[in-house]
C-alpha positions, 0 to 999 in steps of 0.5 A, spaced: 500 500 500 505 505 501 509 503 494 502 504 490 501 512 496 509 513 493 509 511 486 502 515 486 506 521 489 511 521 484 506 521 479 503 528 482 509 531 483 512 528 476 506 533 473 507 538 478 514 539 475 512 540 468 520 540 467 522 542 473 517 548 475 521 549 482 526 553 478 520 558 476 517 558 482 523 560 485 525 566 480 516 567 480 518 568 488 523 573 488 520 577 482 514 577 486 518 580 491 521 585 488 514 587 485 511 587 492 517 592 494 515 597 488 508 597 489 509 599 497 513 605 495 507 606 489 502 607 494 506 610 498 507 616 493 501 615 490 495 621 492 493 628 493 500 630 496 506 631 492 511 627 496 515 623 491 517 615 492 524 619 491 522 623 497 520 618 501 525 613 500 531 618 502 527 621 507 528 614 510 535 614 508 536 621 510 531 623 515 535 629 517 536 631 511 532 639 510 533 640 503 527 642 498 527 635 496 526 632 502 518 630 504 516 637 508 512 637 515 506 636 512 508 630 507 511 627 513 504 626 516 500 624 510 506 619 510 507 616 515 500 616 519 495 616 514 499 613 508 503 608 511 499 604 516 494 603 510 500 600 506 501 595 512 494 593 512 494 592 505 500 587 505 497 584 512 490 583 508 491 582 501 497 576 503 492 574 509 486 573 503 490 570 498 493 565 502 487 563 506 484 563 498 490 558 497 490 554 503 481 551 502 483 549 495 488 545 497 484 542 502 477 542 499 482 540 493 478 544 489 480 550 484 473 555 486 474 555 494 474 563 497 472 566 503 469 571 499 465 565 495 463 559 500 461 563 505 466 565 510 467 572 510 459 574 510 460 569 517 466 573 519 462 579 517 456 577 522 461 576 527 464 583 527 457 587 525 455 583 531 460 586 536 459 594 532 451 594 534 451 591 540 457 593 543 455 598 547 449 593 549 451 588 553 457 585 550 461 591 555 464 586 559 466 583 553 469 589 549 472 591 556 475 584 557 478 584 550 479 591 549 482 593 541 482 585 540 474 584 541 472 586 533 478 582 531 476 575 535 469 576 533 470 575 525 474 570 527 469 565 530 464 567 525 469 566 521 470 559 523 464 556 525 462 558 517 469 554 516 467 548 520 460 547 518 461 548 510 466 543 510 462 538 514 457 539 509 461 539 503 465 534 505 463 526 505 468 520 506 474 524 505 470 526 499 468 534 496 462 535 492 464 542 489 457 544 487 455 541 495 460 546 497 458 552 492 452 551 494 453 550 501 457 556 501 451 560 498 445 557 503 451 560 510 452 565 507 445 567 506 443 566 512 449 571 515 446 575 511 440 575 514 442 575 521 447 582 519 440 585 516 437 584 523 443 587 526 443 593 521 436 594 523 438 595 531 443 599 528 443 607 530 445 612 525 451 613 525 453 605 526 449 604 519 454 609 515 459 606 517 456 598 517 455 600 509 462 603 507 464 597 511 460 593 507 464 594 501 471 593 504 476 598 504 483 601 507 481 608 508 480 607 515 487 604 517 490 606 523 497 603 528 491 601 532 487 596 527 494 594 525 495 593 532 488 589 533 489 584 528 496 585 525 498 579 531 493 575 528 494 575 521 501 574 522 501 569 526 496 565 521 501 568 515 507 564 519 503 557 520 501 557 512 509 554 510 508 549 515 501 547 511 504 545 504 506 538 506 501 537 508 496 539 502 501 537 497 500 530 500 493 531 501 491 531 494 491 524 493 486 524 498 485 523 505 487 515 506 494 516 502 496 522 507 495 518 512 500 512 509 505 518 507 505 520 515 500 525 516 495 526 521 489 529 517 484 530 523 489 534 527 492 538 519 485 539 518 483 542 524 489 548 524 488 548 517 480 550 518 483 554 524 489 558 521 483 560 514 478 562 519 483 567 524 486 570 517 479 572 513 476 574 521 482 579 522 482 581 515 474 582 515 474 586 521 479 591 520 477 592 512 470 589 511 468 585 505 474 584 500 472 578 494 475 575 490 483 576 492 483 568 494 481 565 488 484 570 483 491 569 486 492 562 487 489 560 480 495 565 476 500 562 480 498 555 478 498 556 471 505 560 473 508 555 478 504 549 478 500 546 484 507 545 489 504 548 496 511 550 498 512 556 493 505 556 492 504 559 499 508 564 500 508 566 492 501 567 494 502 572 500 506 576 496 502 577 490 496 578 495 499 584 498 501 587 490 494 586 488 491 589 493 496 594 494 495 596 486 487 595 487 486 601 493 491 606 489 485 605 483 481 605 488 484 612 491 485 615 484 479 613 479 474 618 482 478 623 486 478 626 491 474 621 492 475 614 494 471 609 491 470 601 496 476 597 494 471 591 494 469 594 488 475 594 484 476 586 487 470 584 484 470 588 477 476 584 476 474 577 480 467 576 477 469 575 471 476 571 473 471 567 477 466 565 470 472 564 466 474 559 471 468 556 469 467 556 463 475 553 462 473 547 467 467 545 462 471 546 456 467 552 453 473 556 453 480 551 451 485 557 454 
């Protein structure tokens, strides 16, 4: 049984190779790097002020420097309290979507699982709505107790139990029914999305303004403290990924053949669904609703990379936070001065991503 497990991983990882793509991850993953580095300074250059990605980078090297060319008083503001906290959770969030899109395709071993999609950011959502309309009720204690970490705790355990319910309904004798699993995706989070309803109509003036521009997801609200609230969490989630990748590698021979090759699945399953939920739930809670990031960016790396979650993983984190980092400065720029949700952007280019996907899985488009 274990030479028939080895020689069917052999196979897959003959497959995944395609001539040996670690060569190309490896390069796919440096280059990425070197985008992440020139999207940031982008961003950070990017808006109404007129301080340079030059500016900001000798400001840096040489902060006291007073020439003409370094960044004035006010651009050092703009800079470092408005722009730079935003660019920070851009990265921690489009890497935390991204990965987390990745890490549920691998263990639902299918391409089309995304928080957005099957459900696990509207439960994240309920969970964070929940804590902004009632917090002033009595969940206090609670608010007290946890302080800045309640909202981001909140999302988490919606987050999660969506996670676990989904994956107890779509998933039978270590089989994944991707119509079960889409469907069950929409049913959870229709039924989140009435409980959010009920709690937008307790909700008073002001909490309805910032629940709908919450709605549509955004970083215009970015501040040290929210990347102090669910920054650990994301991190923390973002360091346990690398450790996944065996596991799902090995995972997609199905269940009884990770087993034989080692892995406790029960136990990998758990801090997968675990890690997924903290990453959406902290991302939700700080940025709202932003789709589509976890399935566009793993399908382009497969087709780039091939499937090995060793690169996949971490080359994911990194075209997340690229693609995220690009969708908000068009976010910011597209109908200045004013700003338009990022979730708009995210699902102007995911949606039809997302119907291509499945037009190419059904043959109709032979791309």
């Amino acid at each position: 049984m274990v030479d028939g497990v080895a020689g069917r991983l052999g196979t897959v990882d003959k497959r995944a190779s395609m001539g040996d793509r670690s060569g190309r991850a490896k390069l796919a993953i440096a280059l990425l790097t070197a985008l992440l580095v020139l999207t940031m300074l982008f961003s950070l250059a990017s808006g109404a002020s007129d301080a340079s990605a030059f500016a900001v980078v000798r400001d840096w090297l040489f902060p006291s420097l007073s020439d003409g060319s370094a960044l004035s008083a006010r651009d050092r503001i703009i800079v470092y309290d408005i722009r730079l906290p935003r660019v920070v959770l851009g990265v921690l969030i489009g890497a935390a979507l991204a990965v987390s899109g990745a890490v549920m395709q691998g263990l639902f071993r299918n391409p089309l699982a995304d928080p957005g999609l099957v459900g696990v950011s509207a439960g994240a959502g309920l969970g964070a709505i929940v804590v902004i309309v009632l917090g002033g009720t009595f969940l206090g204690p609670v608010l007290a107790l946890f302080g800045i970490y309640t909202l981001p705790l909140a999302a988490f355990f919606g987050g999660l139990a969506t996670t676990l319910i989904l994956y107890r309904v779509a998933t039978r004798r270590g089989q994944t029914s991707i119509a079960t699993m889409l469907l069950a995706g929409i049913a959870l989070g229709a039924m989140a999305g009435a409980f959010s309803g009920i709690m937008v109509y307790l909700a008073d003036d002001r909490q309805l303004r910032d629940l709908t521009f919450w709605g549509l997801g955004s970083l215009a609200g970015a501040t040290w403290t929210k990347i102090a609230s669910a920054g650990p969490i994301i991190v923390l989630a973002l360091i346990v990924s690398p450790f996944l990748a065996r596991g799902l590698n090995a995972l997609a021979l199905g269940e009884a053949a990770a087993h034989h090759l080692g892995i406790s699945v029960q136990r990998f399953k758990n801090v997968a669904i675990v890690s997924v939920a903290a990453a959406t739930g902290a991302s939700v809670a700080v940025s709202g609703g932003i789709g589509f990031v976890g399935i566009v960016v793993p399908h382009l790396l497969r087709l780039l990379i091939g499937p090995d979650n060793r690169y996949l993983l971490p080359a994911s984190a990194l075209l997340g936070a690229s693609m995220l980092l690009l969708a908000d400065a068009v976010s910011r720029t597209i109908v200045a001065p004013a700003e338009l949700p990022i979730g708009i952007i995210t699902a102007a280019v995911g949606g039809p991503f997302f119907l291509w996907i499945l037009l190419r899985k059904r043959g109709i488009l032979d791309l």
